[in-house]
C-alpha positions as CSV (number, residue, x, y, z in Angstrom):
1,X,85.4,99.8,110.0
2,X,86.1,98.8,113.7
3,X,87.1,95.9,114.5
4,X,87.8,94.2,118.0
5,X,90.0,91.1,118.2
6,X,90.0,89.2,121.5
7,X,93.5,90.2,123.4
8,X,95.2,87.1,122.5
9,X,94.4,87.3,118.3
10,X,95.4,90.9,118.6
11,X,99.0,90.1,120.3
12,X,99.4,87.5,117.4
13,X,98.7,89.9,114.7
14,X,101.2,92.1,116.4
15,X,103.8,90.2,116.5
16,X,103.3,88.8,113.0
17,X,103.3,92.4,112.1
18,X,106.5,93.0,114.0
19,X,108.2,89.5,112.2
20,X,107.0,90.8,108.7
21,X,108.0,94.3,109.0
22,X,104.4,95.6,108.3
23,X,101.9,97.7,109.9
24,X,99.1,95.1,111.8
25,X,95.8,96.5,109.8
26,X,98.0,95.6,106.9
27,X,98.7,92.1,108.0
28,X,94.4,91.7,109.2
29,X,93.6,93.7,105.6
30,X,95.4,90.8,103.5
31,X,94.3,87.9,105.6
32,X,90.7,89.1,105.4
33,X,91.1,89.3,101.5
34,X,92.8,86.0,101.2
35,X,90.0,84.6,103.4
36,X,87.8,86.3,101.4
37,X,89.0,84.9,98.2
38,X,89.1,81.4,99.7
39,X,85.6,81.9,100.8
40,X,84.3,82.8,97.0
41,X,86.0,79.7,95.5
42,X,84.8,77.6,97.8
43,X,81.1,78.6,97.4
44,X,81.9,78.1,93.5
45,X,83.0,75.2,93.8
46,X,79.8,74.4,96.0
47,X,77.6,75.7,93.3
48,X,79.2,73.6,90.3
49,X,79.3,70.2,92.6
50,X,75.3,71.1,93.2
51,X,75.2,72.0,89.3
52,X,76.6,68.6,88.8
53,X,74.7,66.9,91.3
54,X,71.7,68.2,89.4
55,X,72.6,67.0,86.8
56,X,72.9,63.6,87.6
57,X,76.8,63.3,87.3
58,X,77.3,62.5,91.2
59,X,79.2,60.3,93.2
60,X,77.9,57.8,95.8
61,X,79.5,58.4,99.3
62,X,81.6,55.8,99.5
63,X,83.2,56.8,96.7
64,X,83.2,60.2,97.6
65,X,85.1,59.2,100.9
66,X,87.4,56.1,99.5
67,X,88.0,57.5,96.5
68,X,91.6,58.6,95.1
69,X,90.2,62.7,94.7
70,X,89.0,62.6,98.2
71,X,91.2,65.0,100.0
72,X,90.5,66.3,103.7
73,X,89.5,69.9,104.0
74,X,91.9,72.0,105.9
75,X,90.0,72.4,109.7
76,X,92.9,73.2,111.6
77,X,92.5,77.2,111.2
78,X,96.7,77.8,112.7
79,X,98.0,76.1,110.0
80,X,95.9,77.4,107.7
81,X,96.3,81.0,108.9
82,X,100.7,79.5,108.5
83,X,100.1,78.1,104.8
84,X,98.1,81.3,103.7
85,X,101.4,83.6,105.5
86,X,103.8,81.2,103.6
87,X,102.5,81.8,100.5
88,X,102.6,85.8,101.1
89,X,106.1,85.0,101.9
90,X,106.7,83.5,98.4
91,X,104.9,86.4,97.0
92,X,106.8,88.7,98.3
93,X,110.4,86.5,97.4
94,X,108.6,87.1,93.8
95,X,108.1,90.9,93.8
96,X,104.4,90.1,93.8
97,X,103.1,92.1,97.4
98,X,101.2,95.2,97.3
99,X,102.6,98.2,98.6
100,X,99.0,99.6,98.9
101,X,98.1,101.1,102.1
102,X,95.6,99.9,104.7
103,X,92.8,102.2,103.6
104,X,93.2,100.8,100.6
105,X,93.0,97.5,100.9
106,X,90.3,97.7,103.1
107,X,88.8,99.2,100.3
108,X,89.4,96.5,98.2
109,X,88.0,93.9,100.5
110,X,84.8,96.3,101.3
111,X,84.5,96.4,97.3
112,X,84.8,92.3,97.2
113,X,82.4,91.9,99.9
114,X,79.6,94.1,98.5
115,X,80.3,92.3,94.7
116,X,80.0,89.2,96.5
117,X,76.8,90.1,98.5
């Protein structure tokens, strides 16, 4: 699939790529899947707050905002984008990256996105 970054995304990828050692639709195929993956949790977590909400087990606002679980969502999308490339850092200090090719993981995320559909 095509896909046409703006010039200054596309000289970031690069020289992530170049920093990492890795080919740049390698570096866009495993930030798509990890956006990806963030995405699905987050809609699951949606659905079981709304299941809970159903069910009567909510929390009033003030709460909601004051209350010791209340965290702030990540909105800044560069340091996301830095904690999501640290952790493929540790991953890879673990033996855990995928040697899979582009193609591949492309395939993966076109095979996520259709399940997810």
């Amino acid at each position: 699939m095509p896909l046409h970054l703006p010039p200054e995304l596309e000289r970031r990828v690069t020289q992530l790529a170049a920093k990492t050692h890795r080919e740049p639709d390698s570096v866009l195929a495993d930030l798509l899947e990890a956006a990806l993956d963030d995405d699905e949790a987050f809609r699951q977590e949606v659905r079981a707050g709304v299941a809970e909400l159903d069910r009567g087990e909510g929390i009033d606002h003030e709460e909601a905002v004051l209350g010791p679980q209340a965290a702030p969502l990540p909105h800044d999308w560069n340091e996301y984008l830095r904690y999501r490339f640290e952790q493929g850092r540790t991953a890879i200090a673990r033996g855990e990256y995928s040697d899979a090719s582009p193609a591949e993981l492309m395939a993966r995320v076109r095979a996520r996105v259709e399940k997810n559909a």
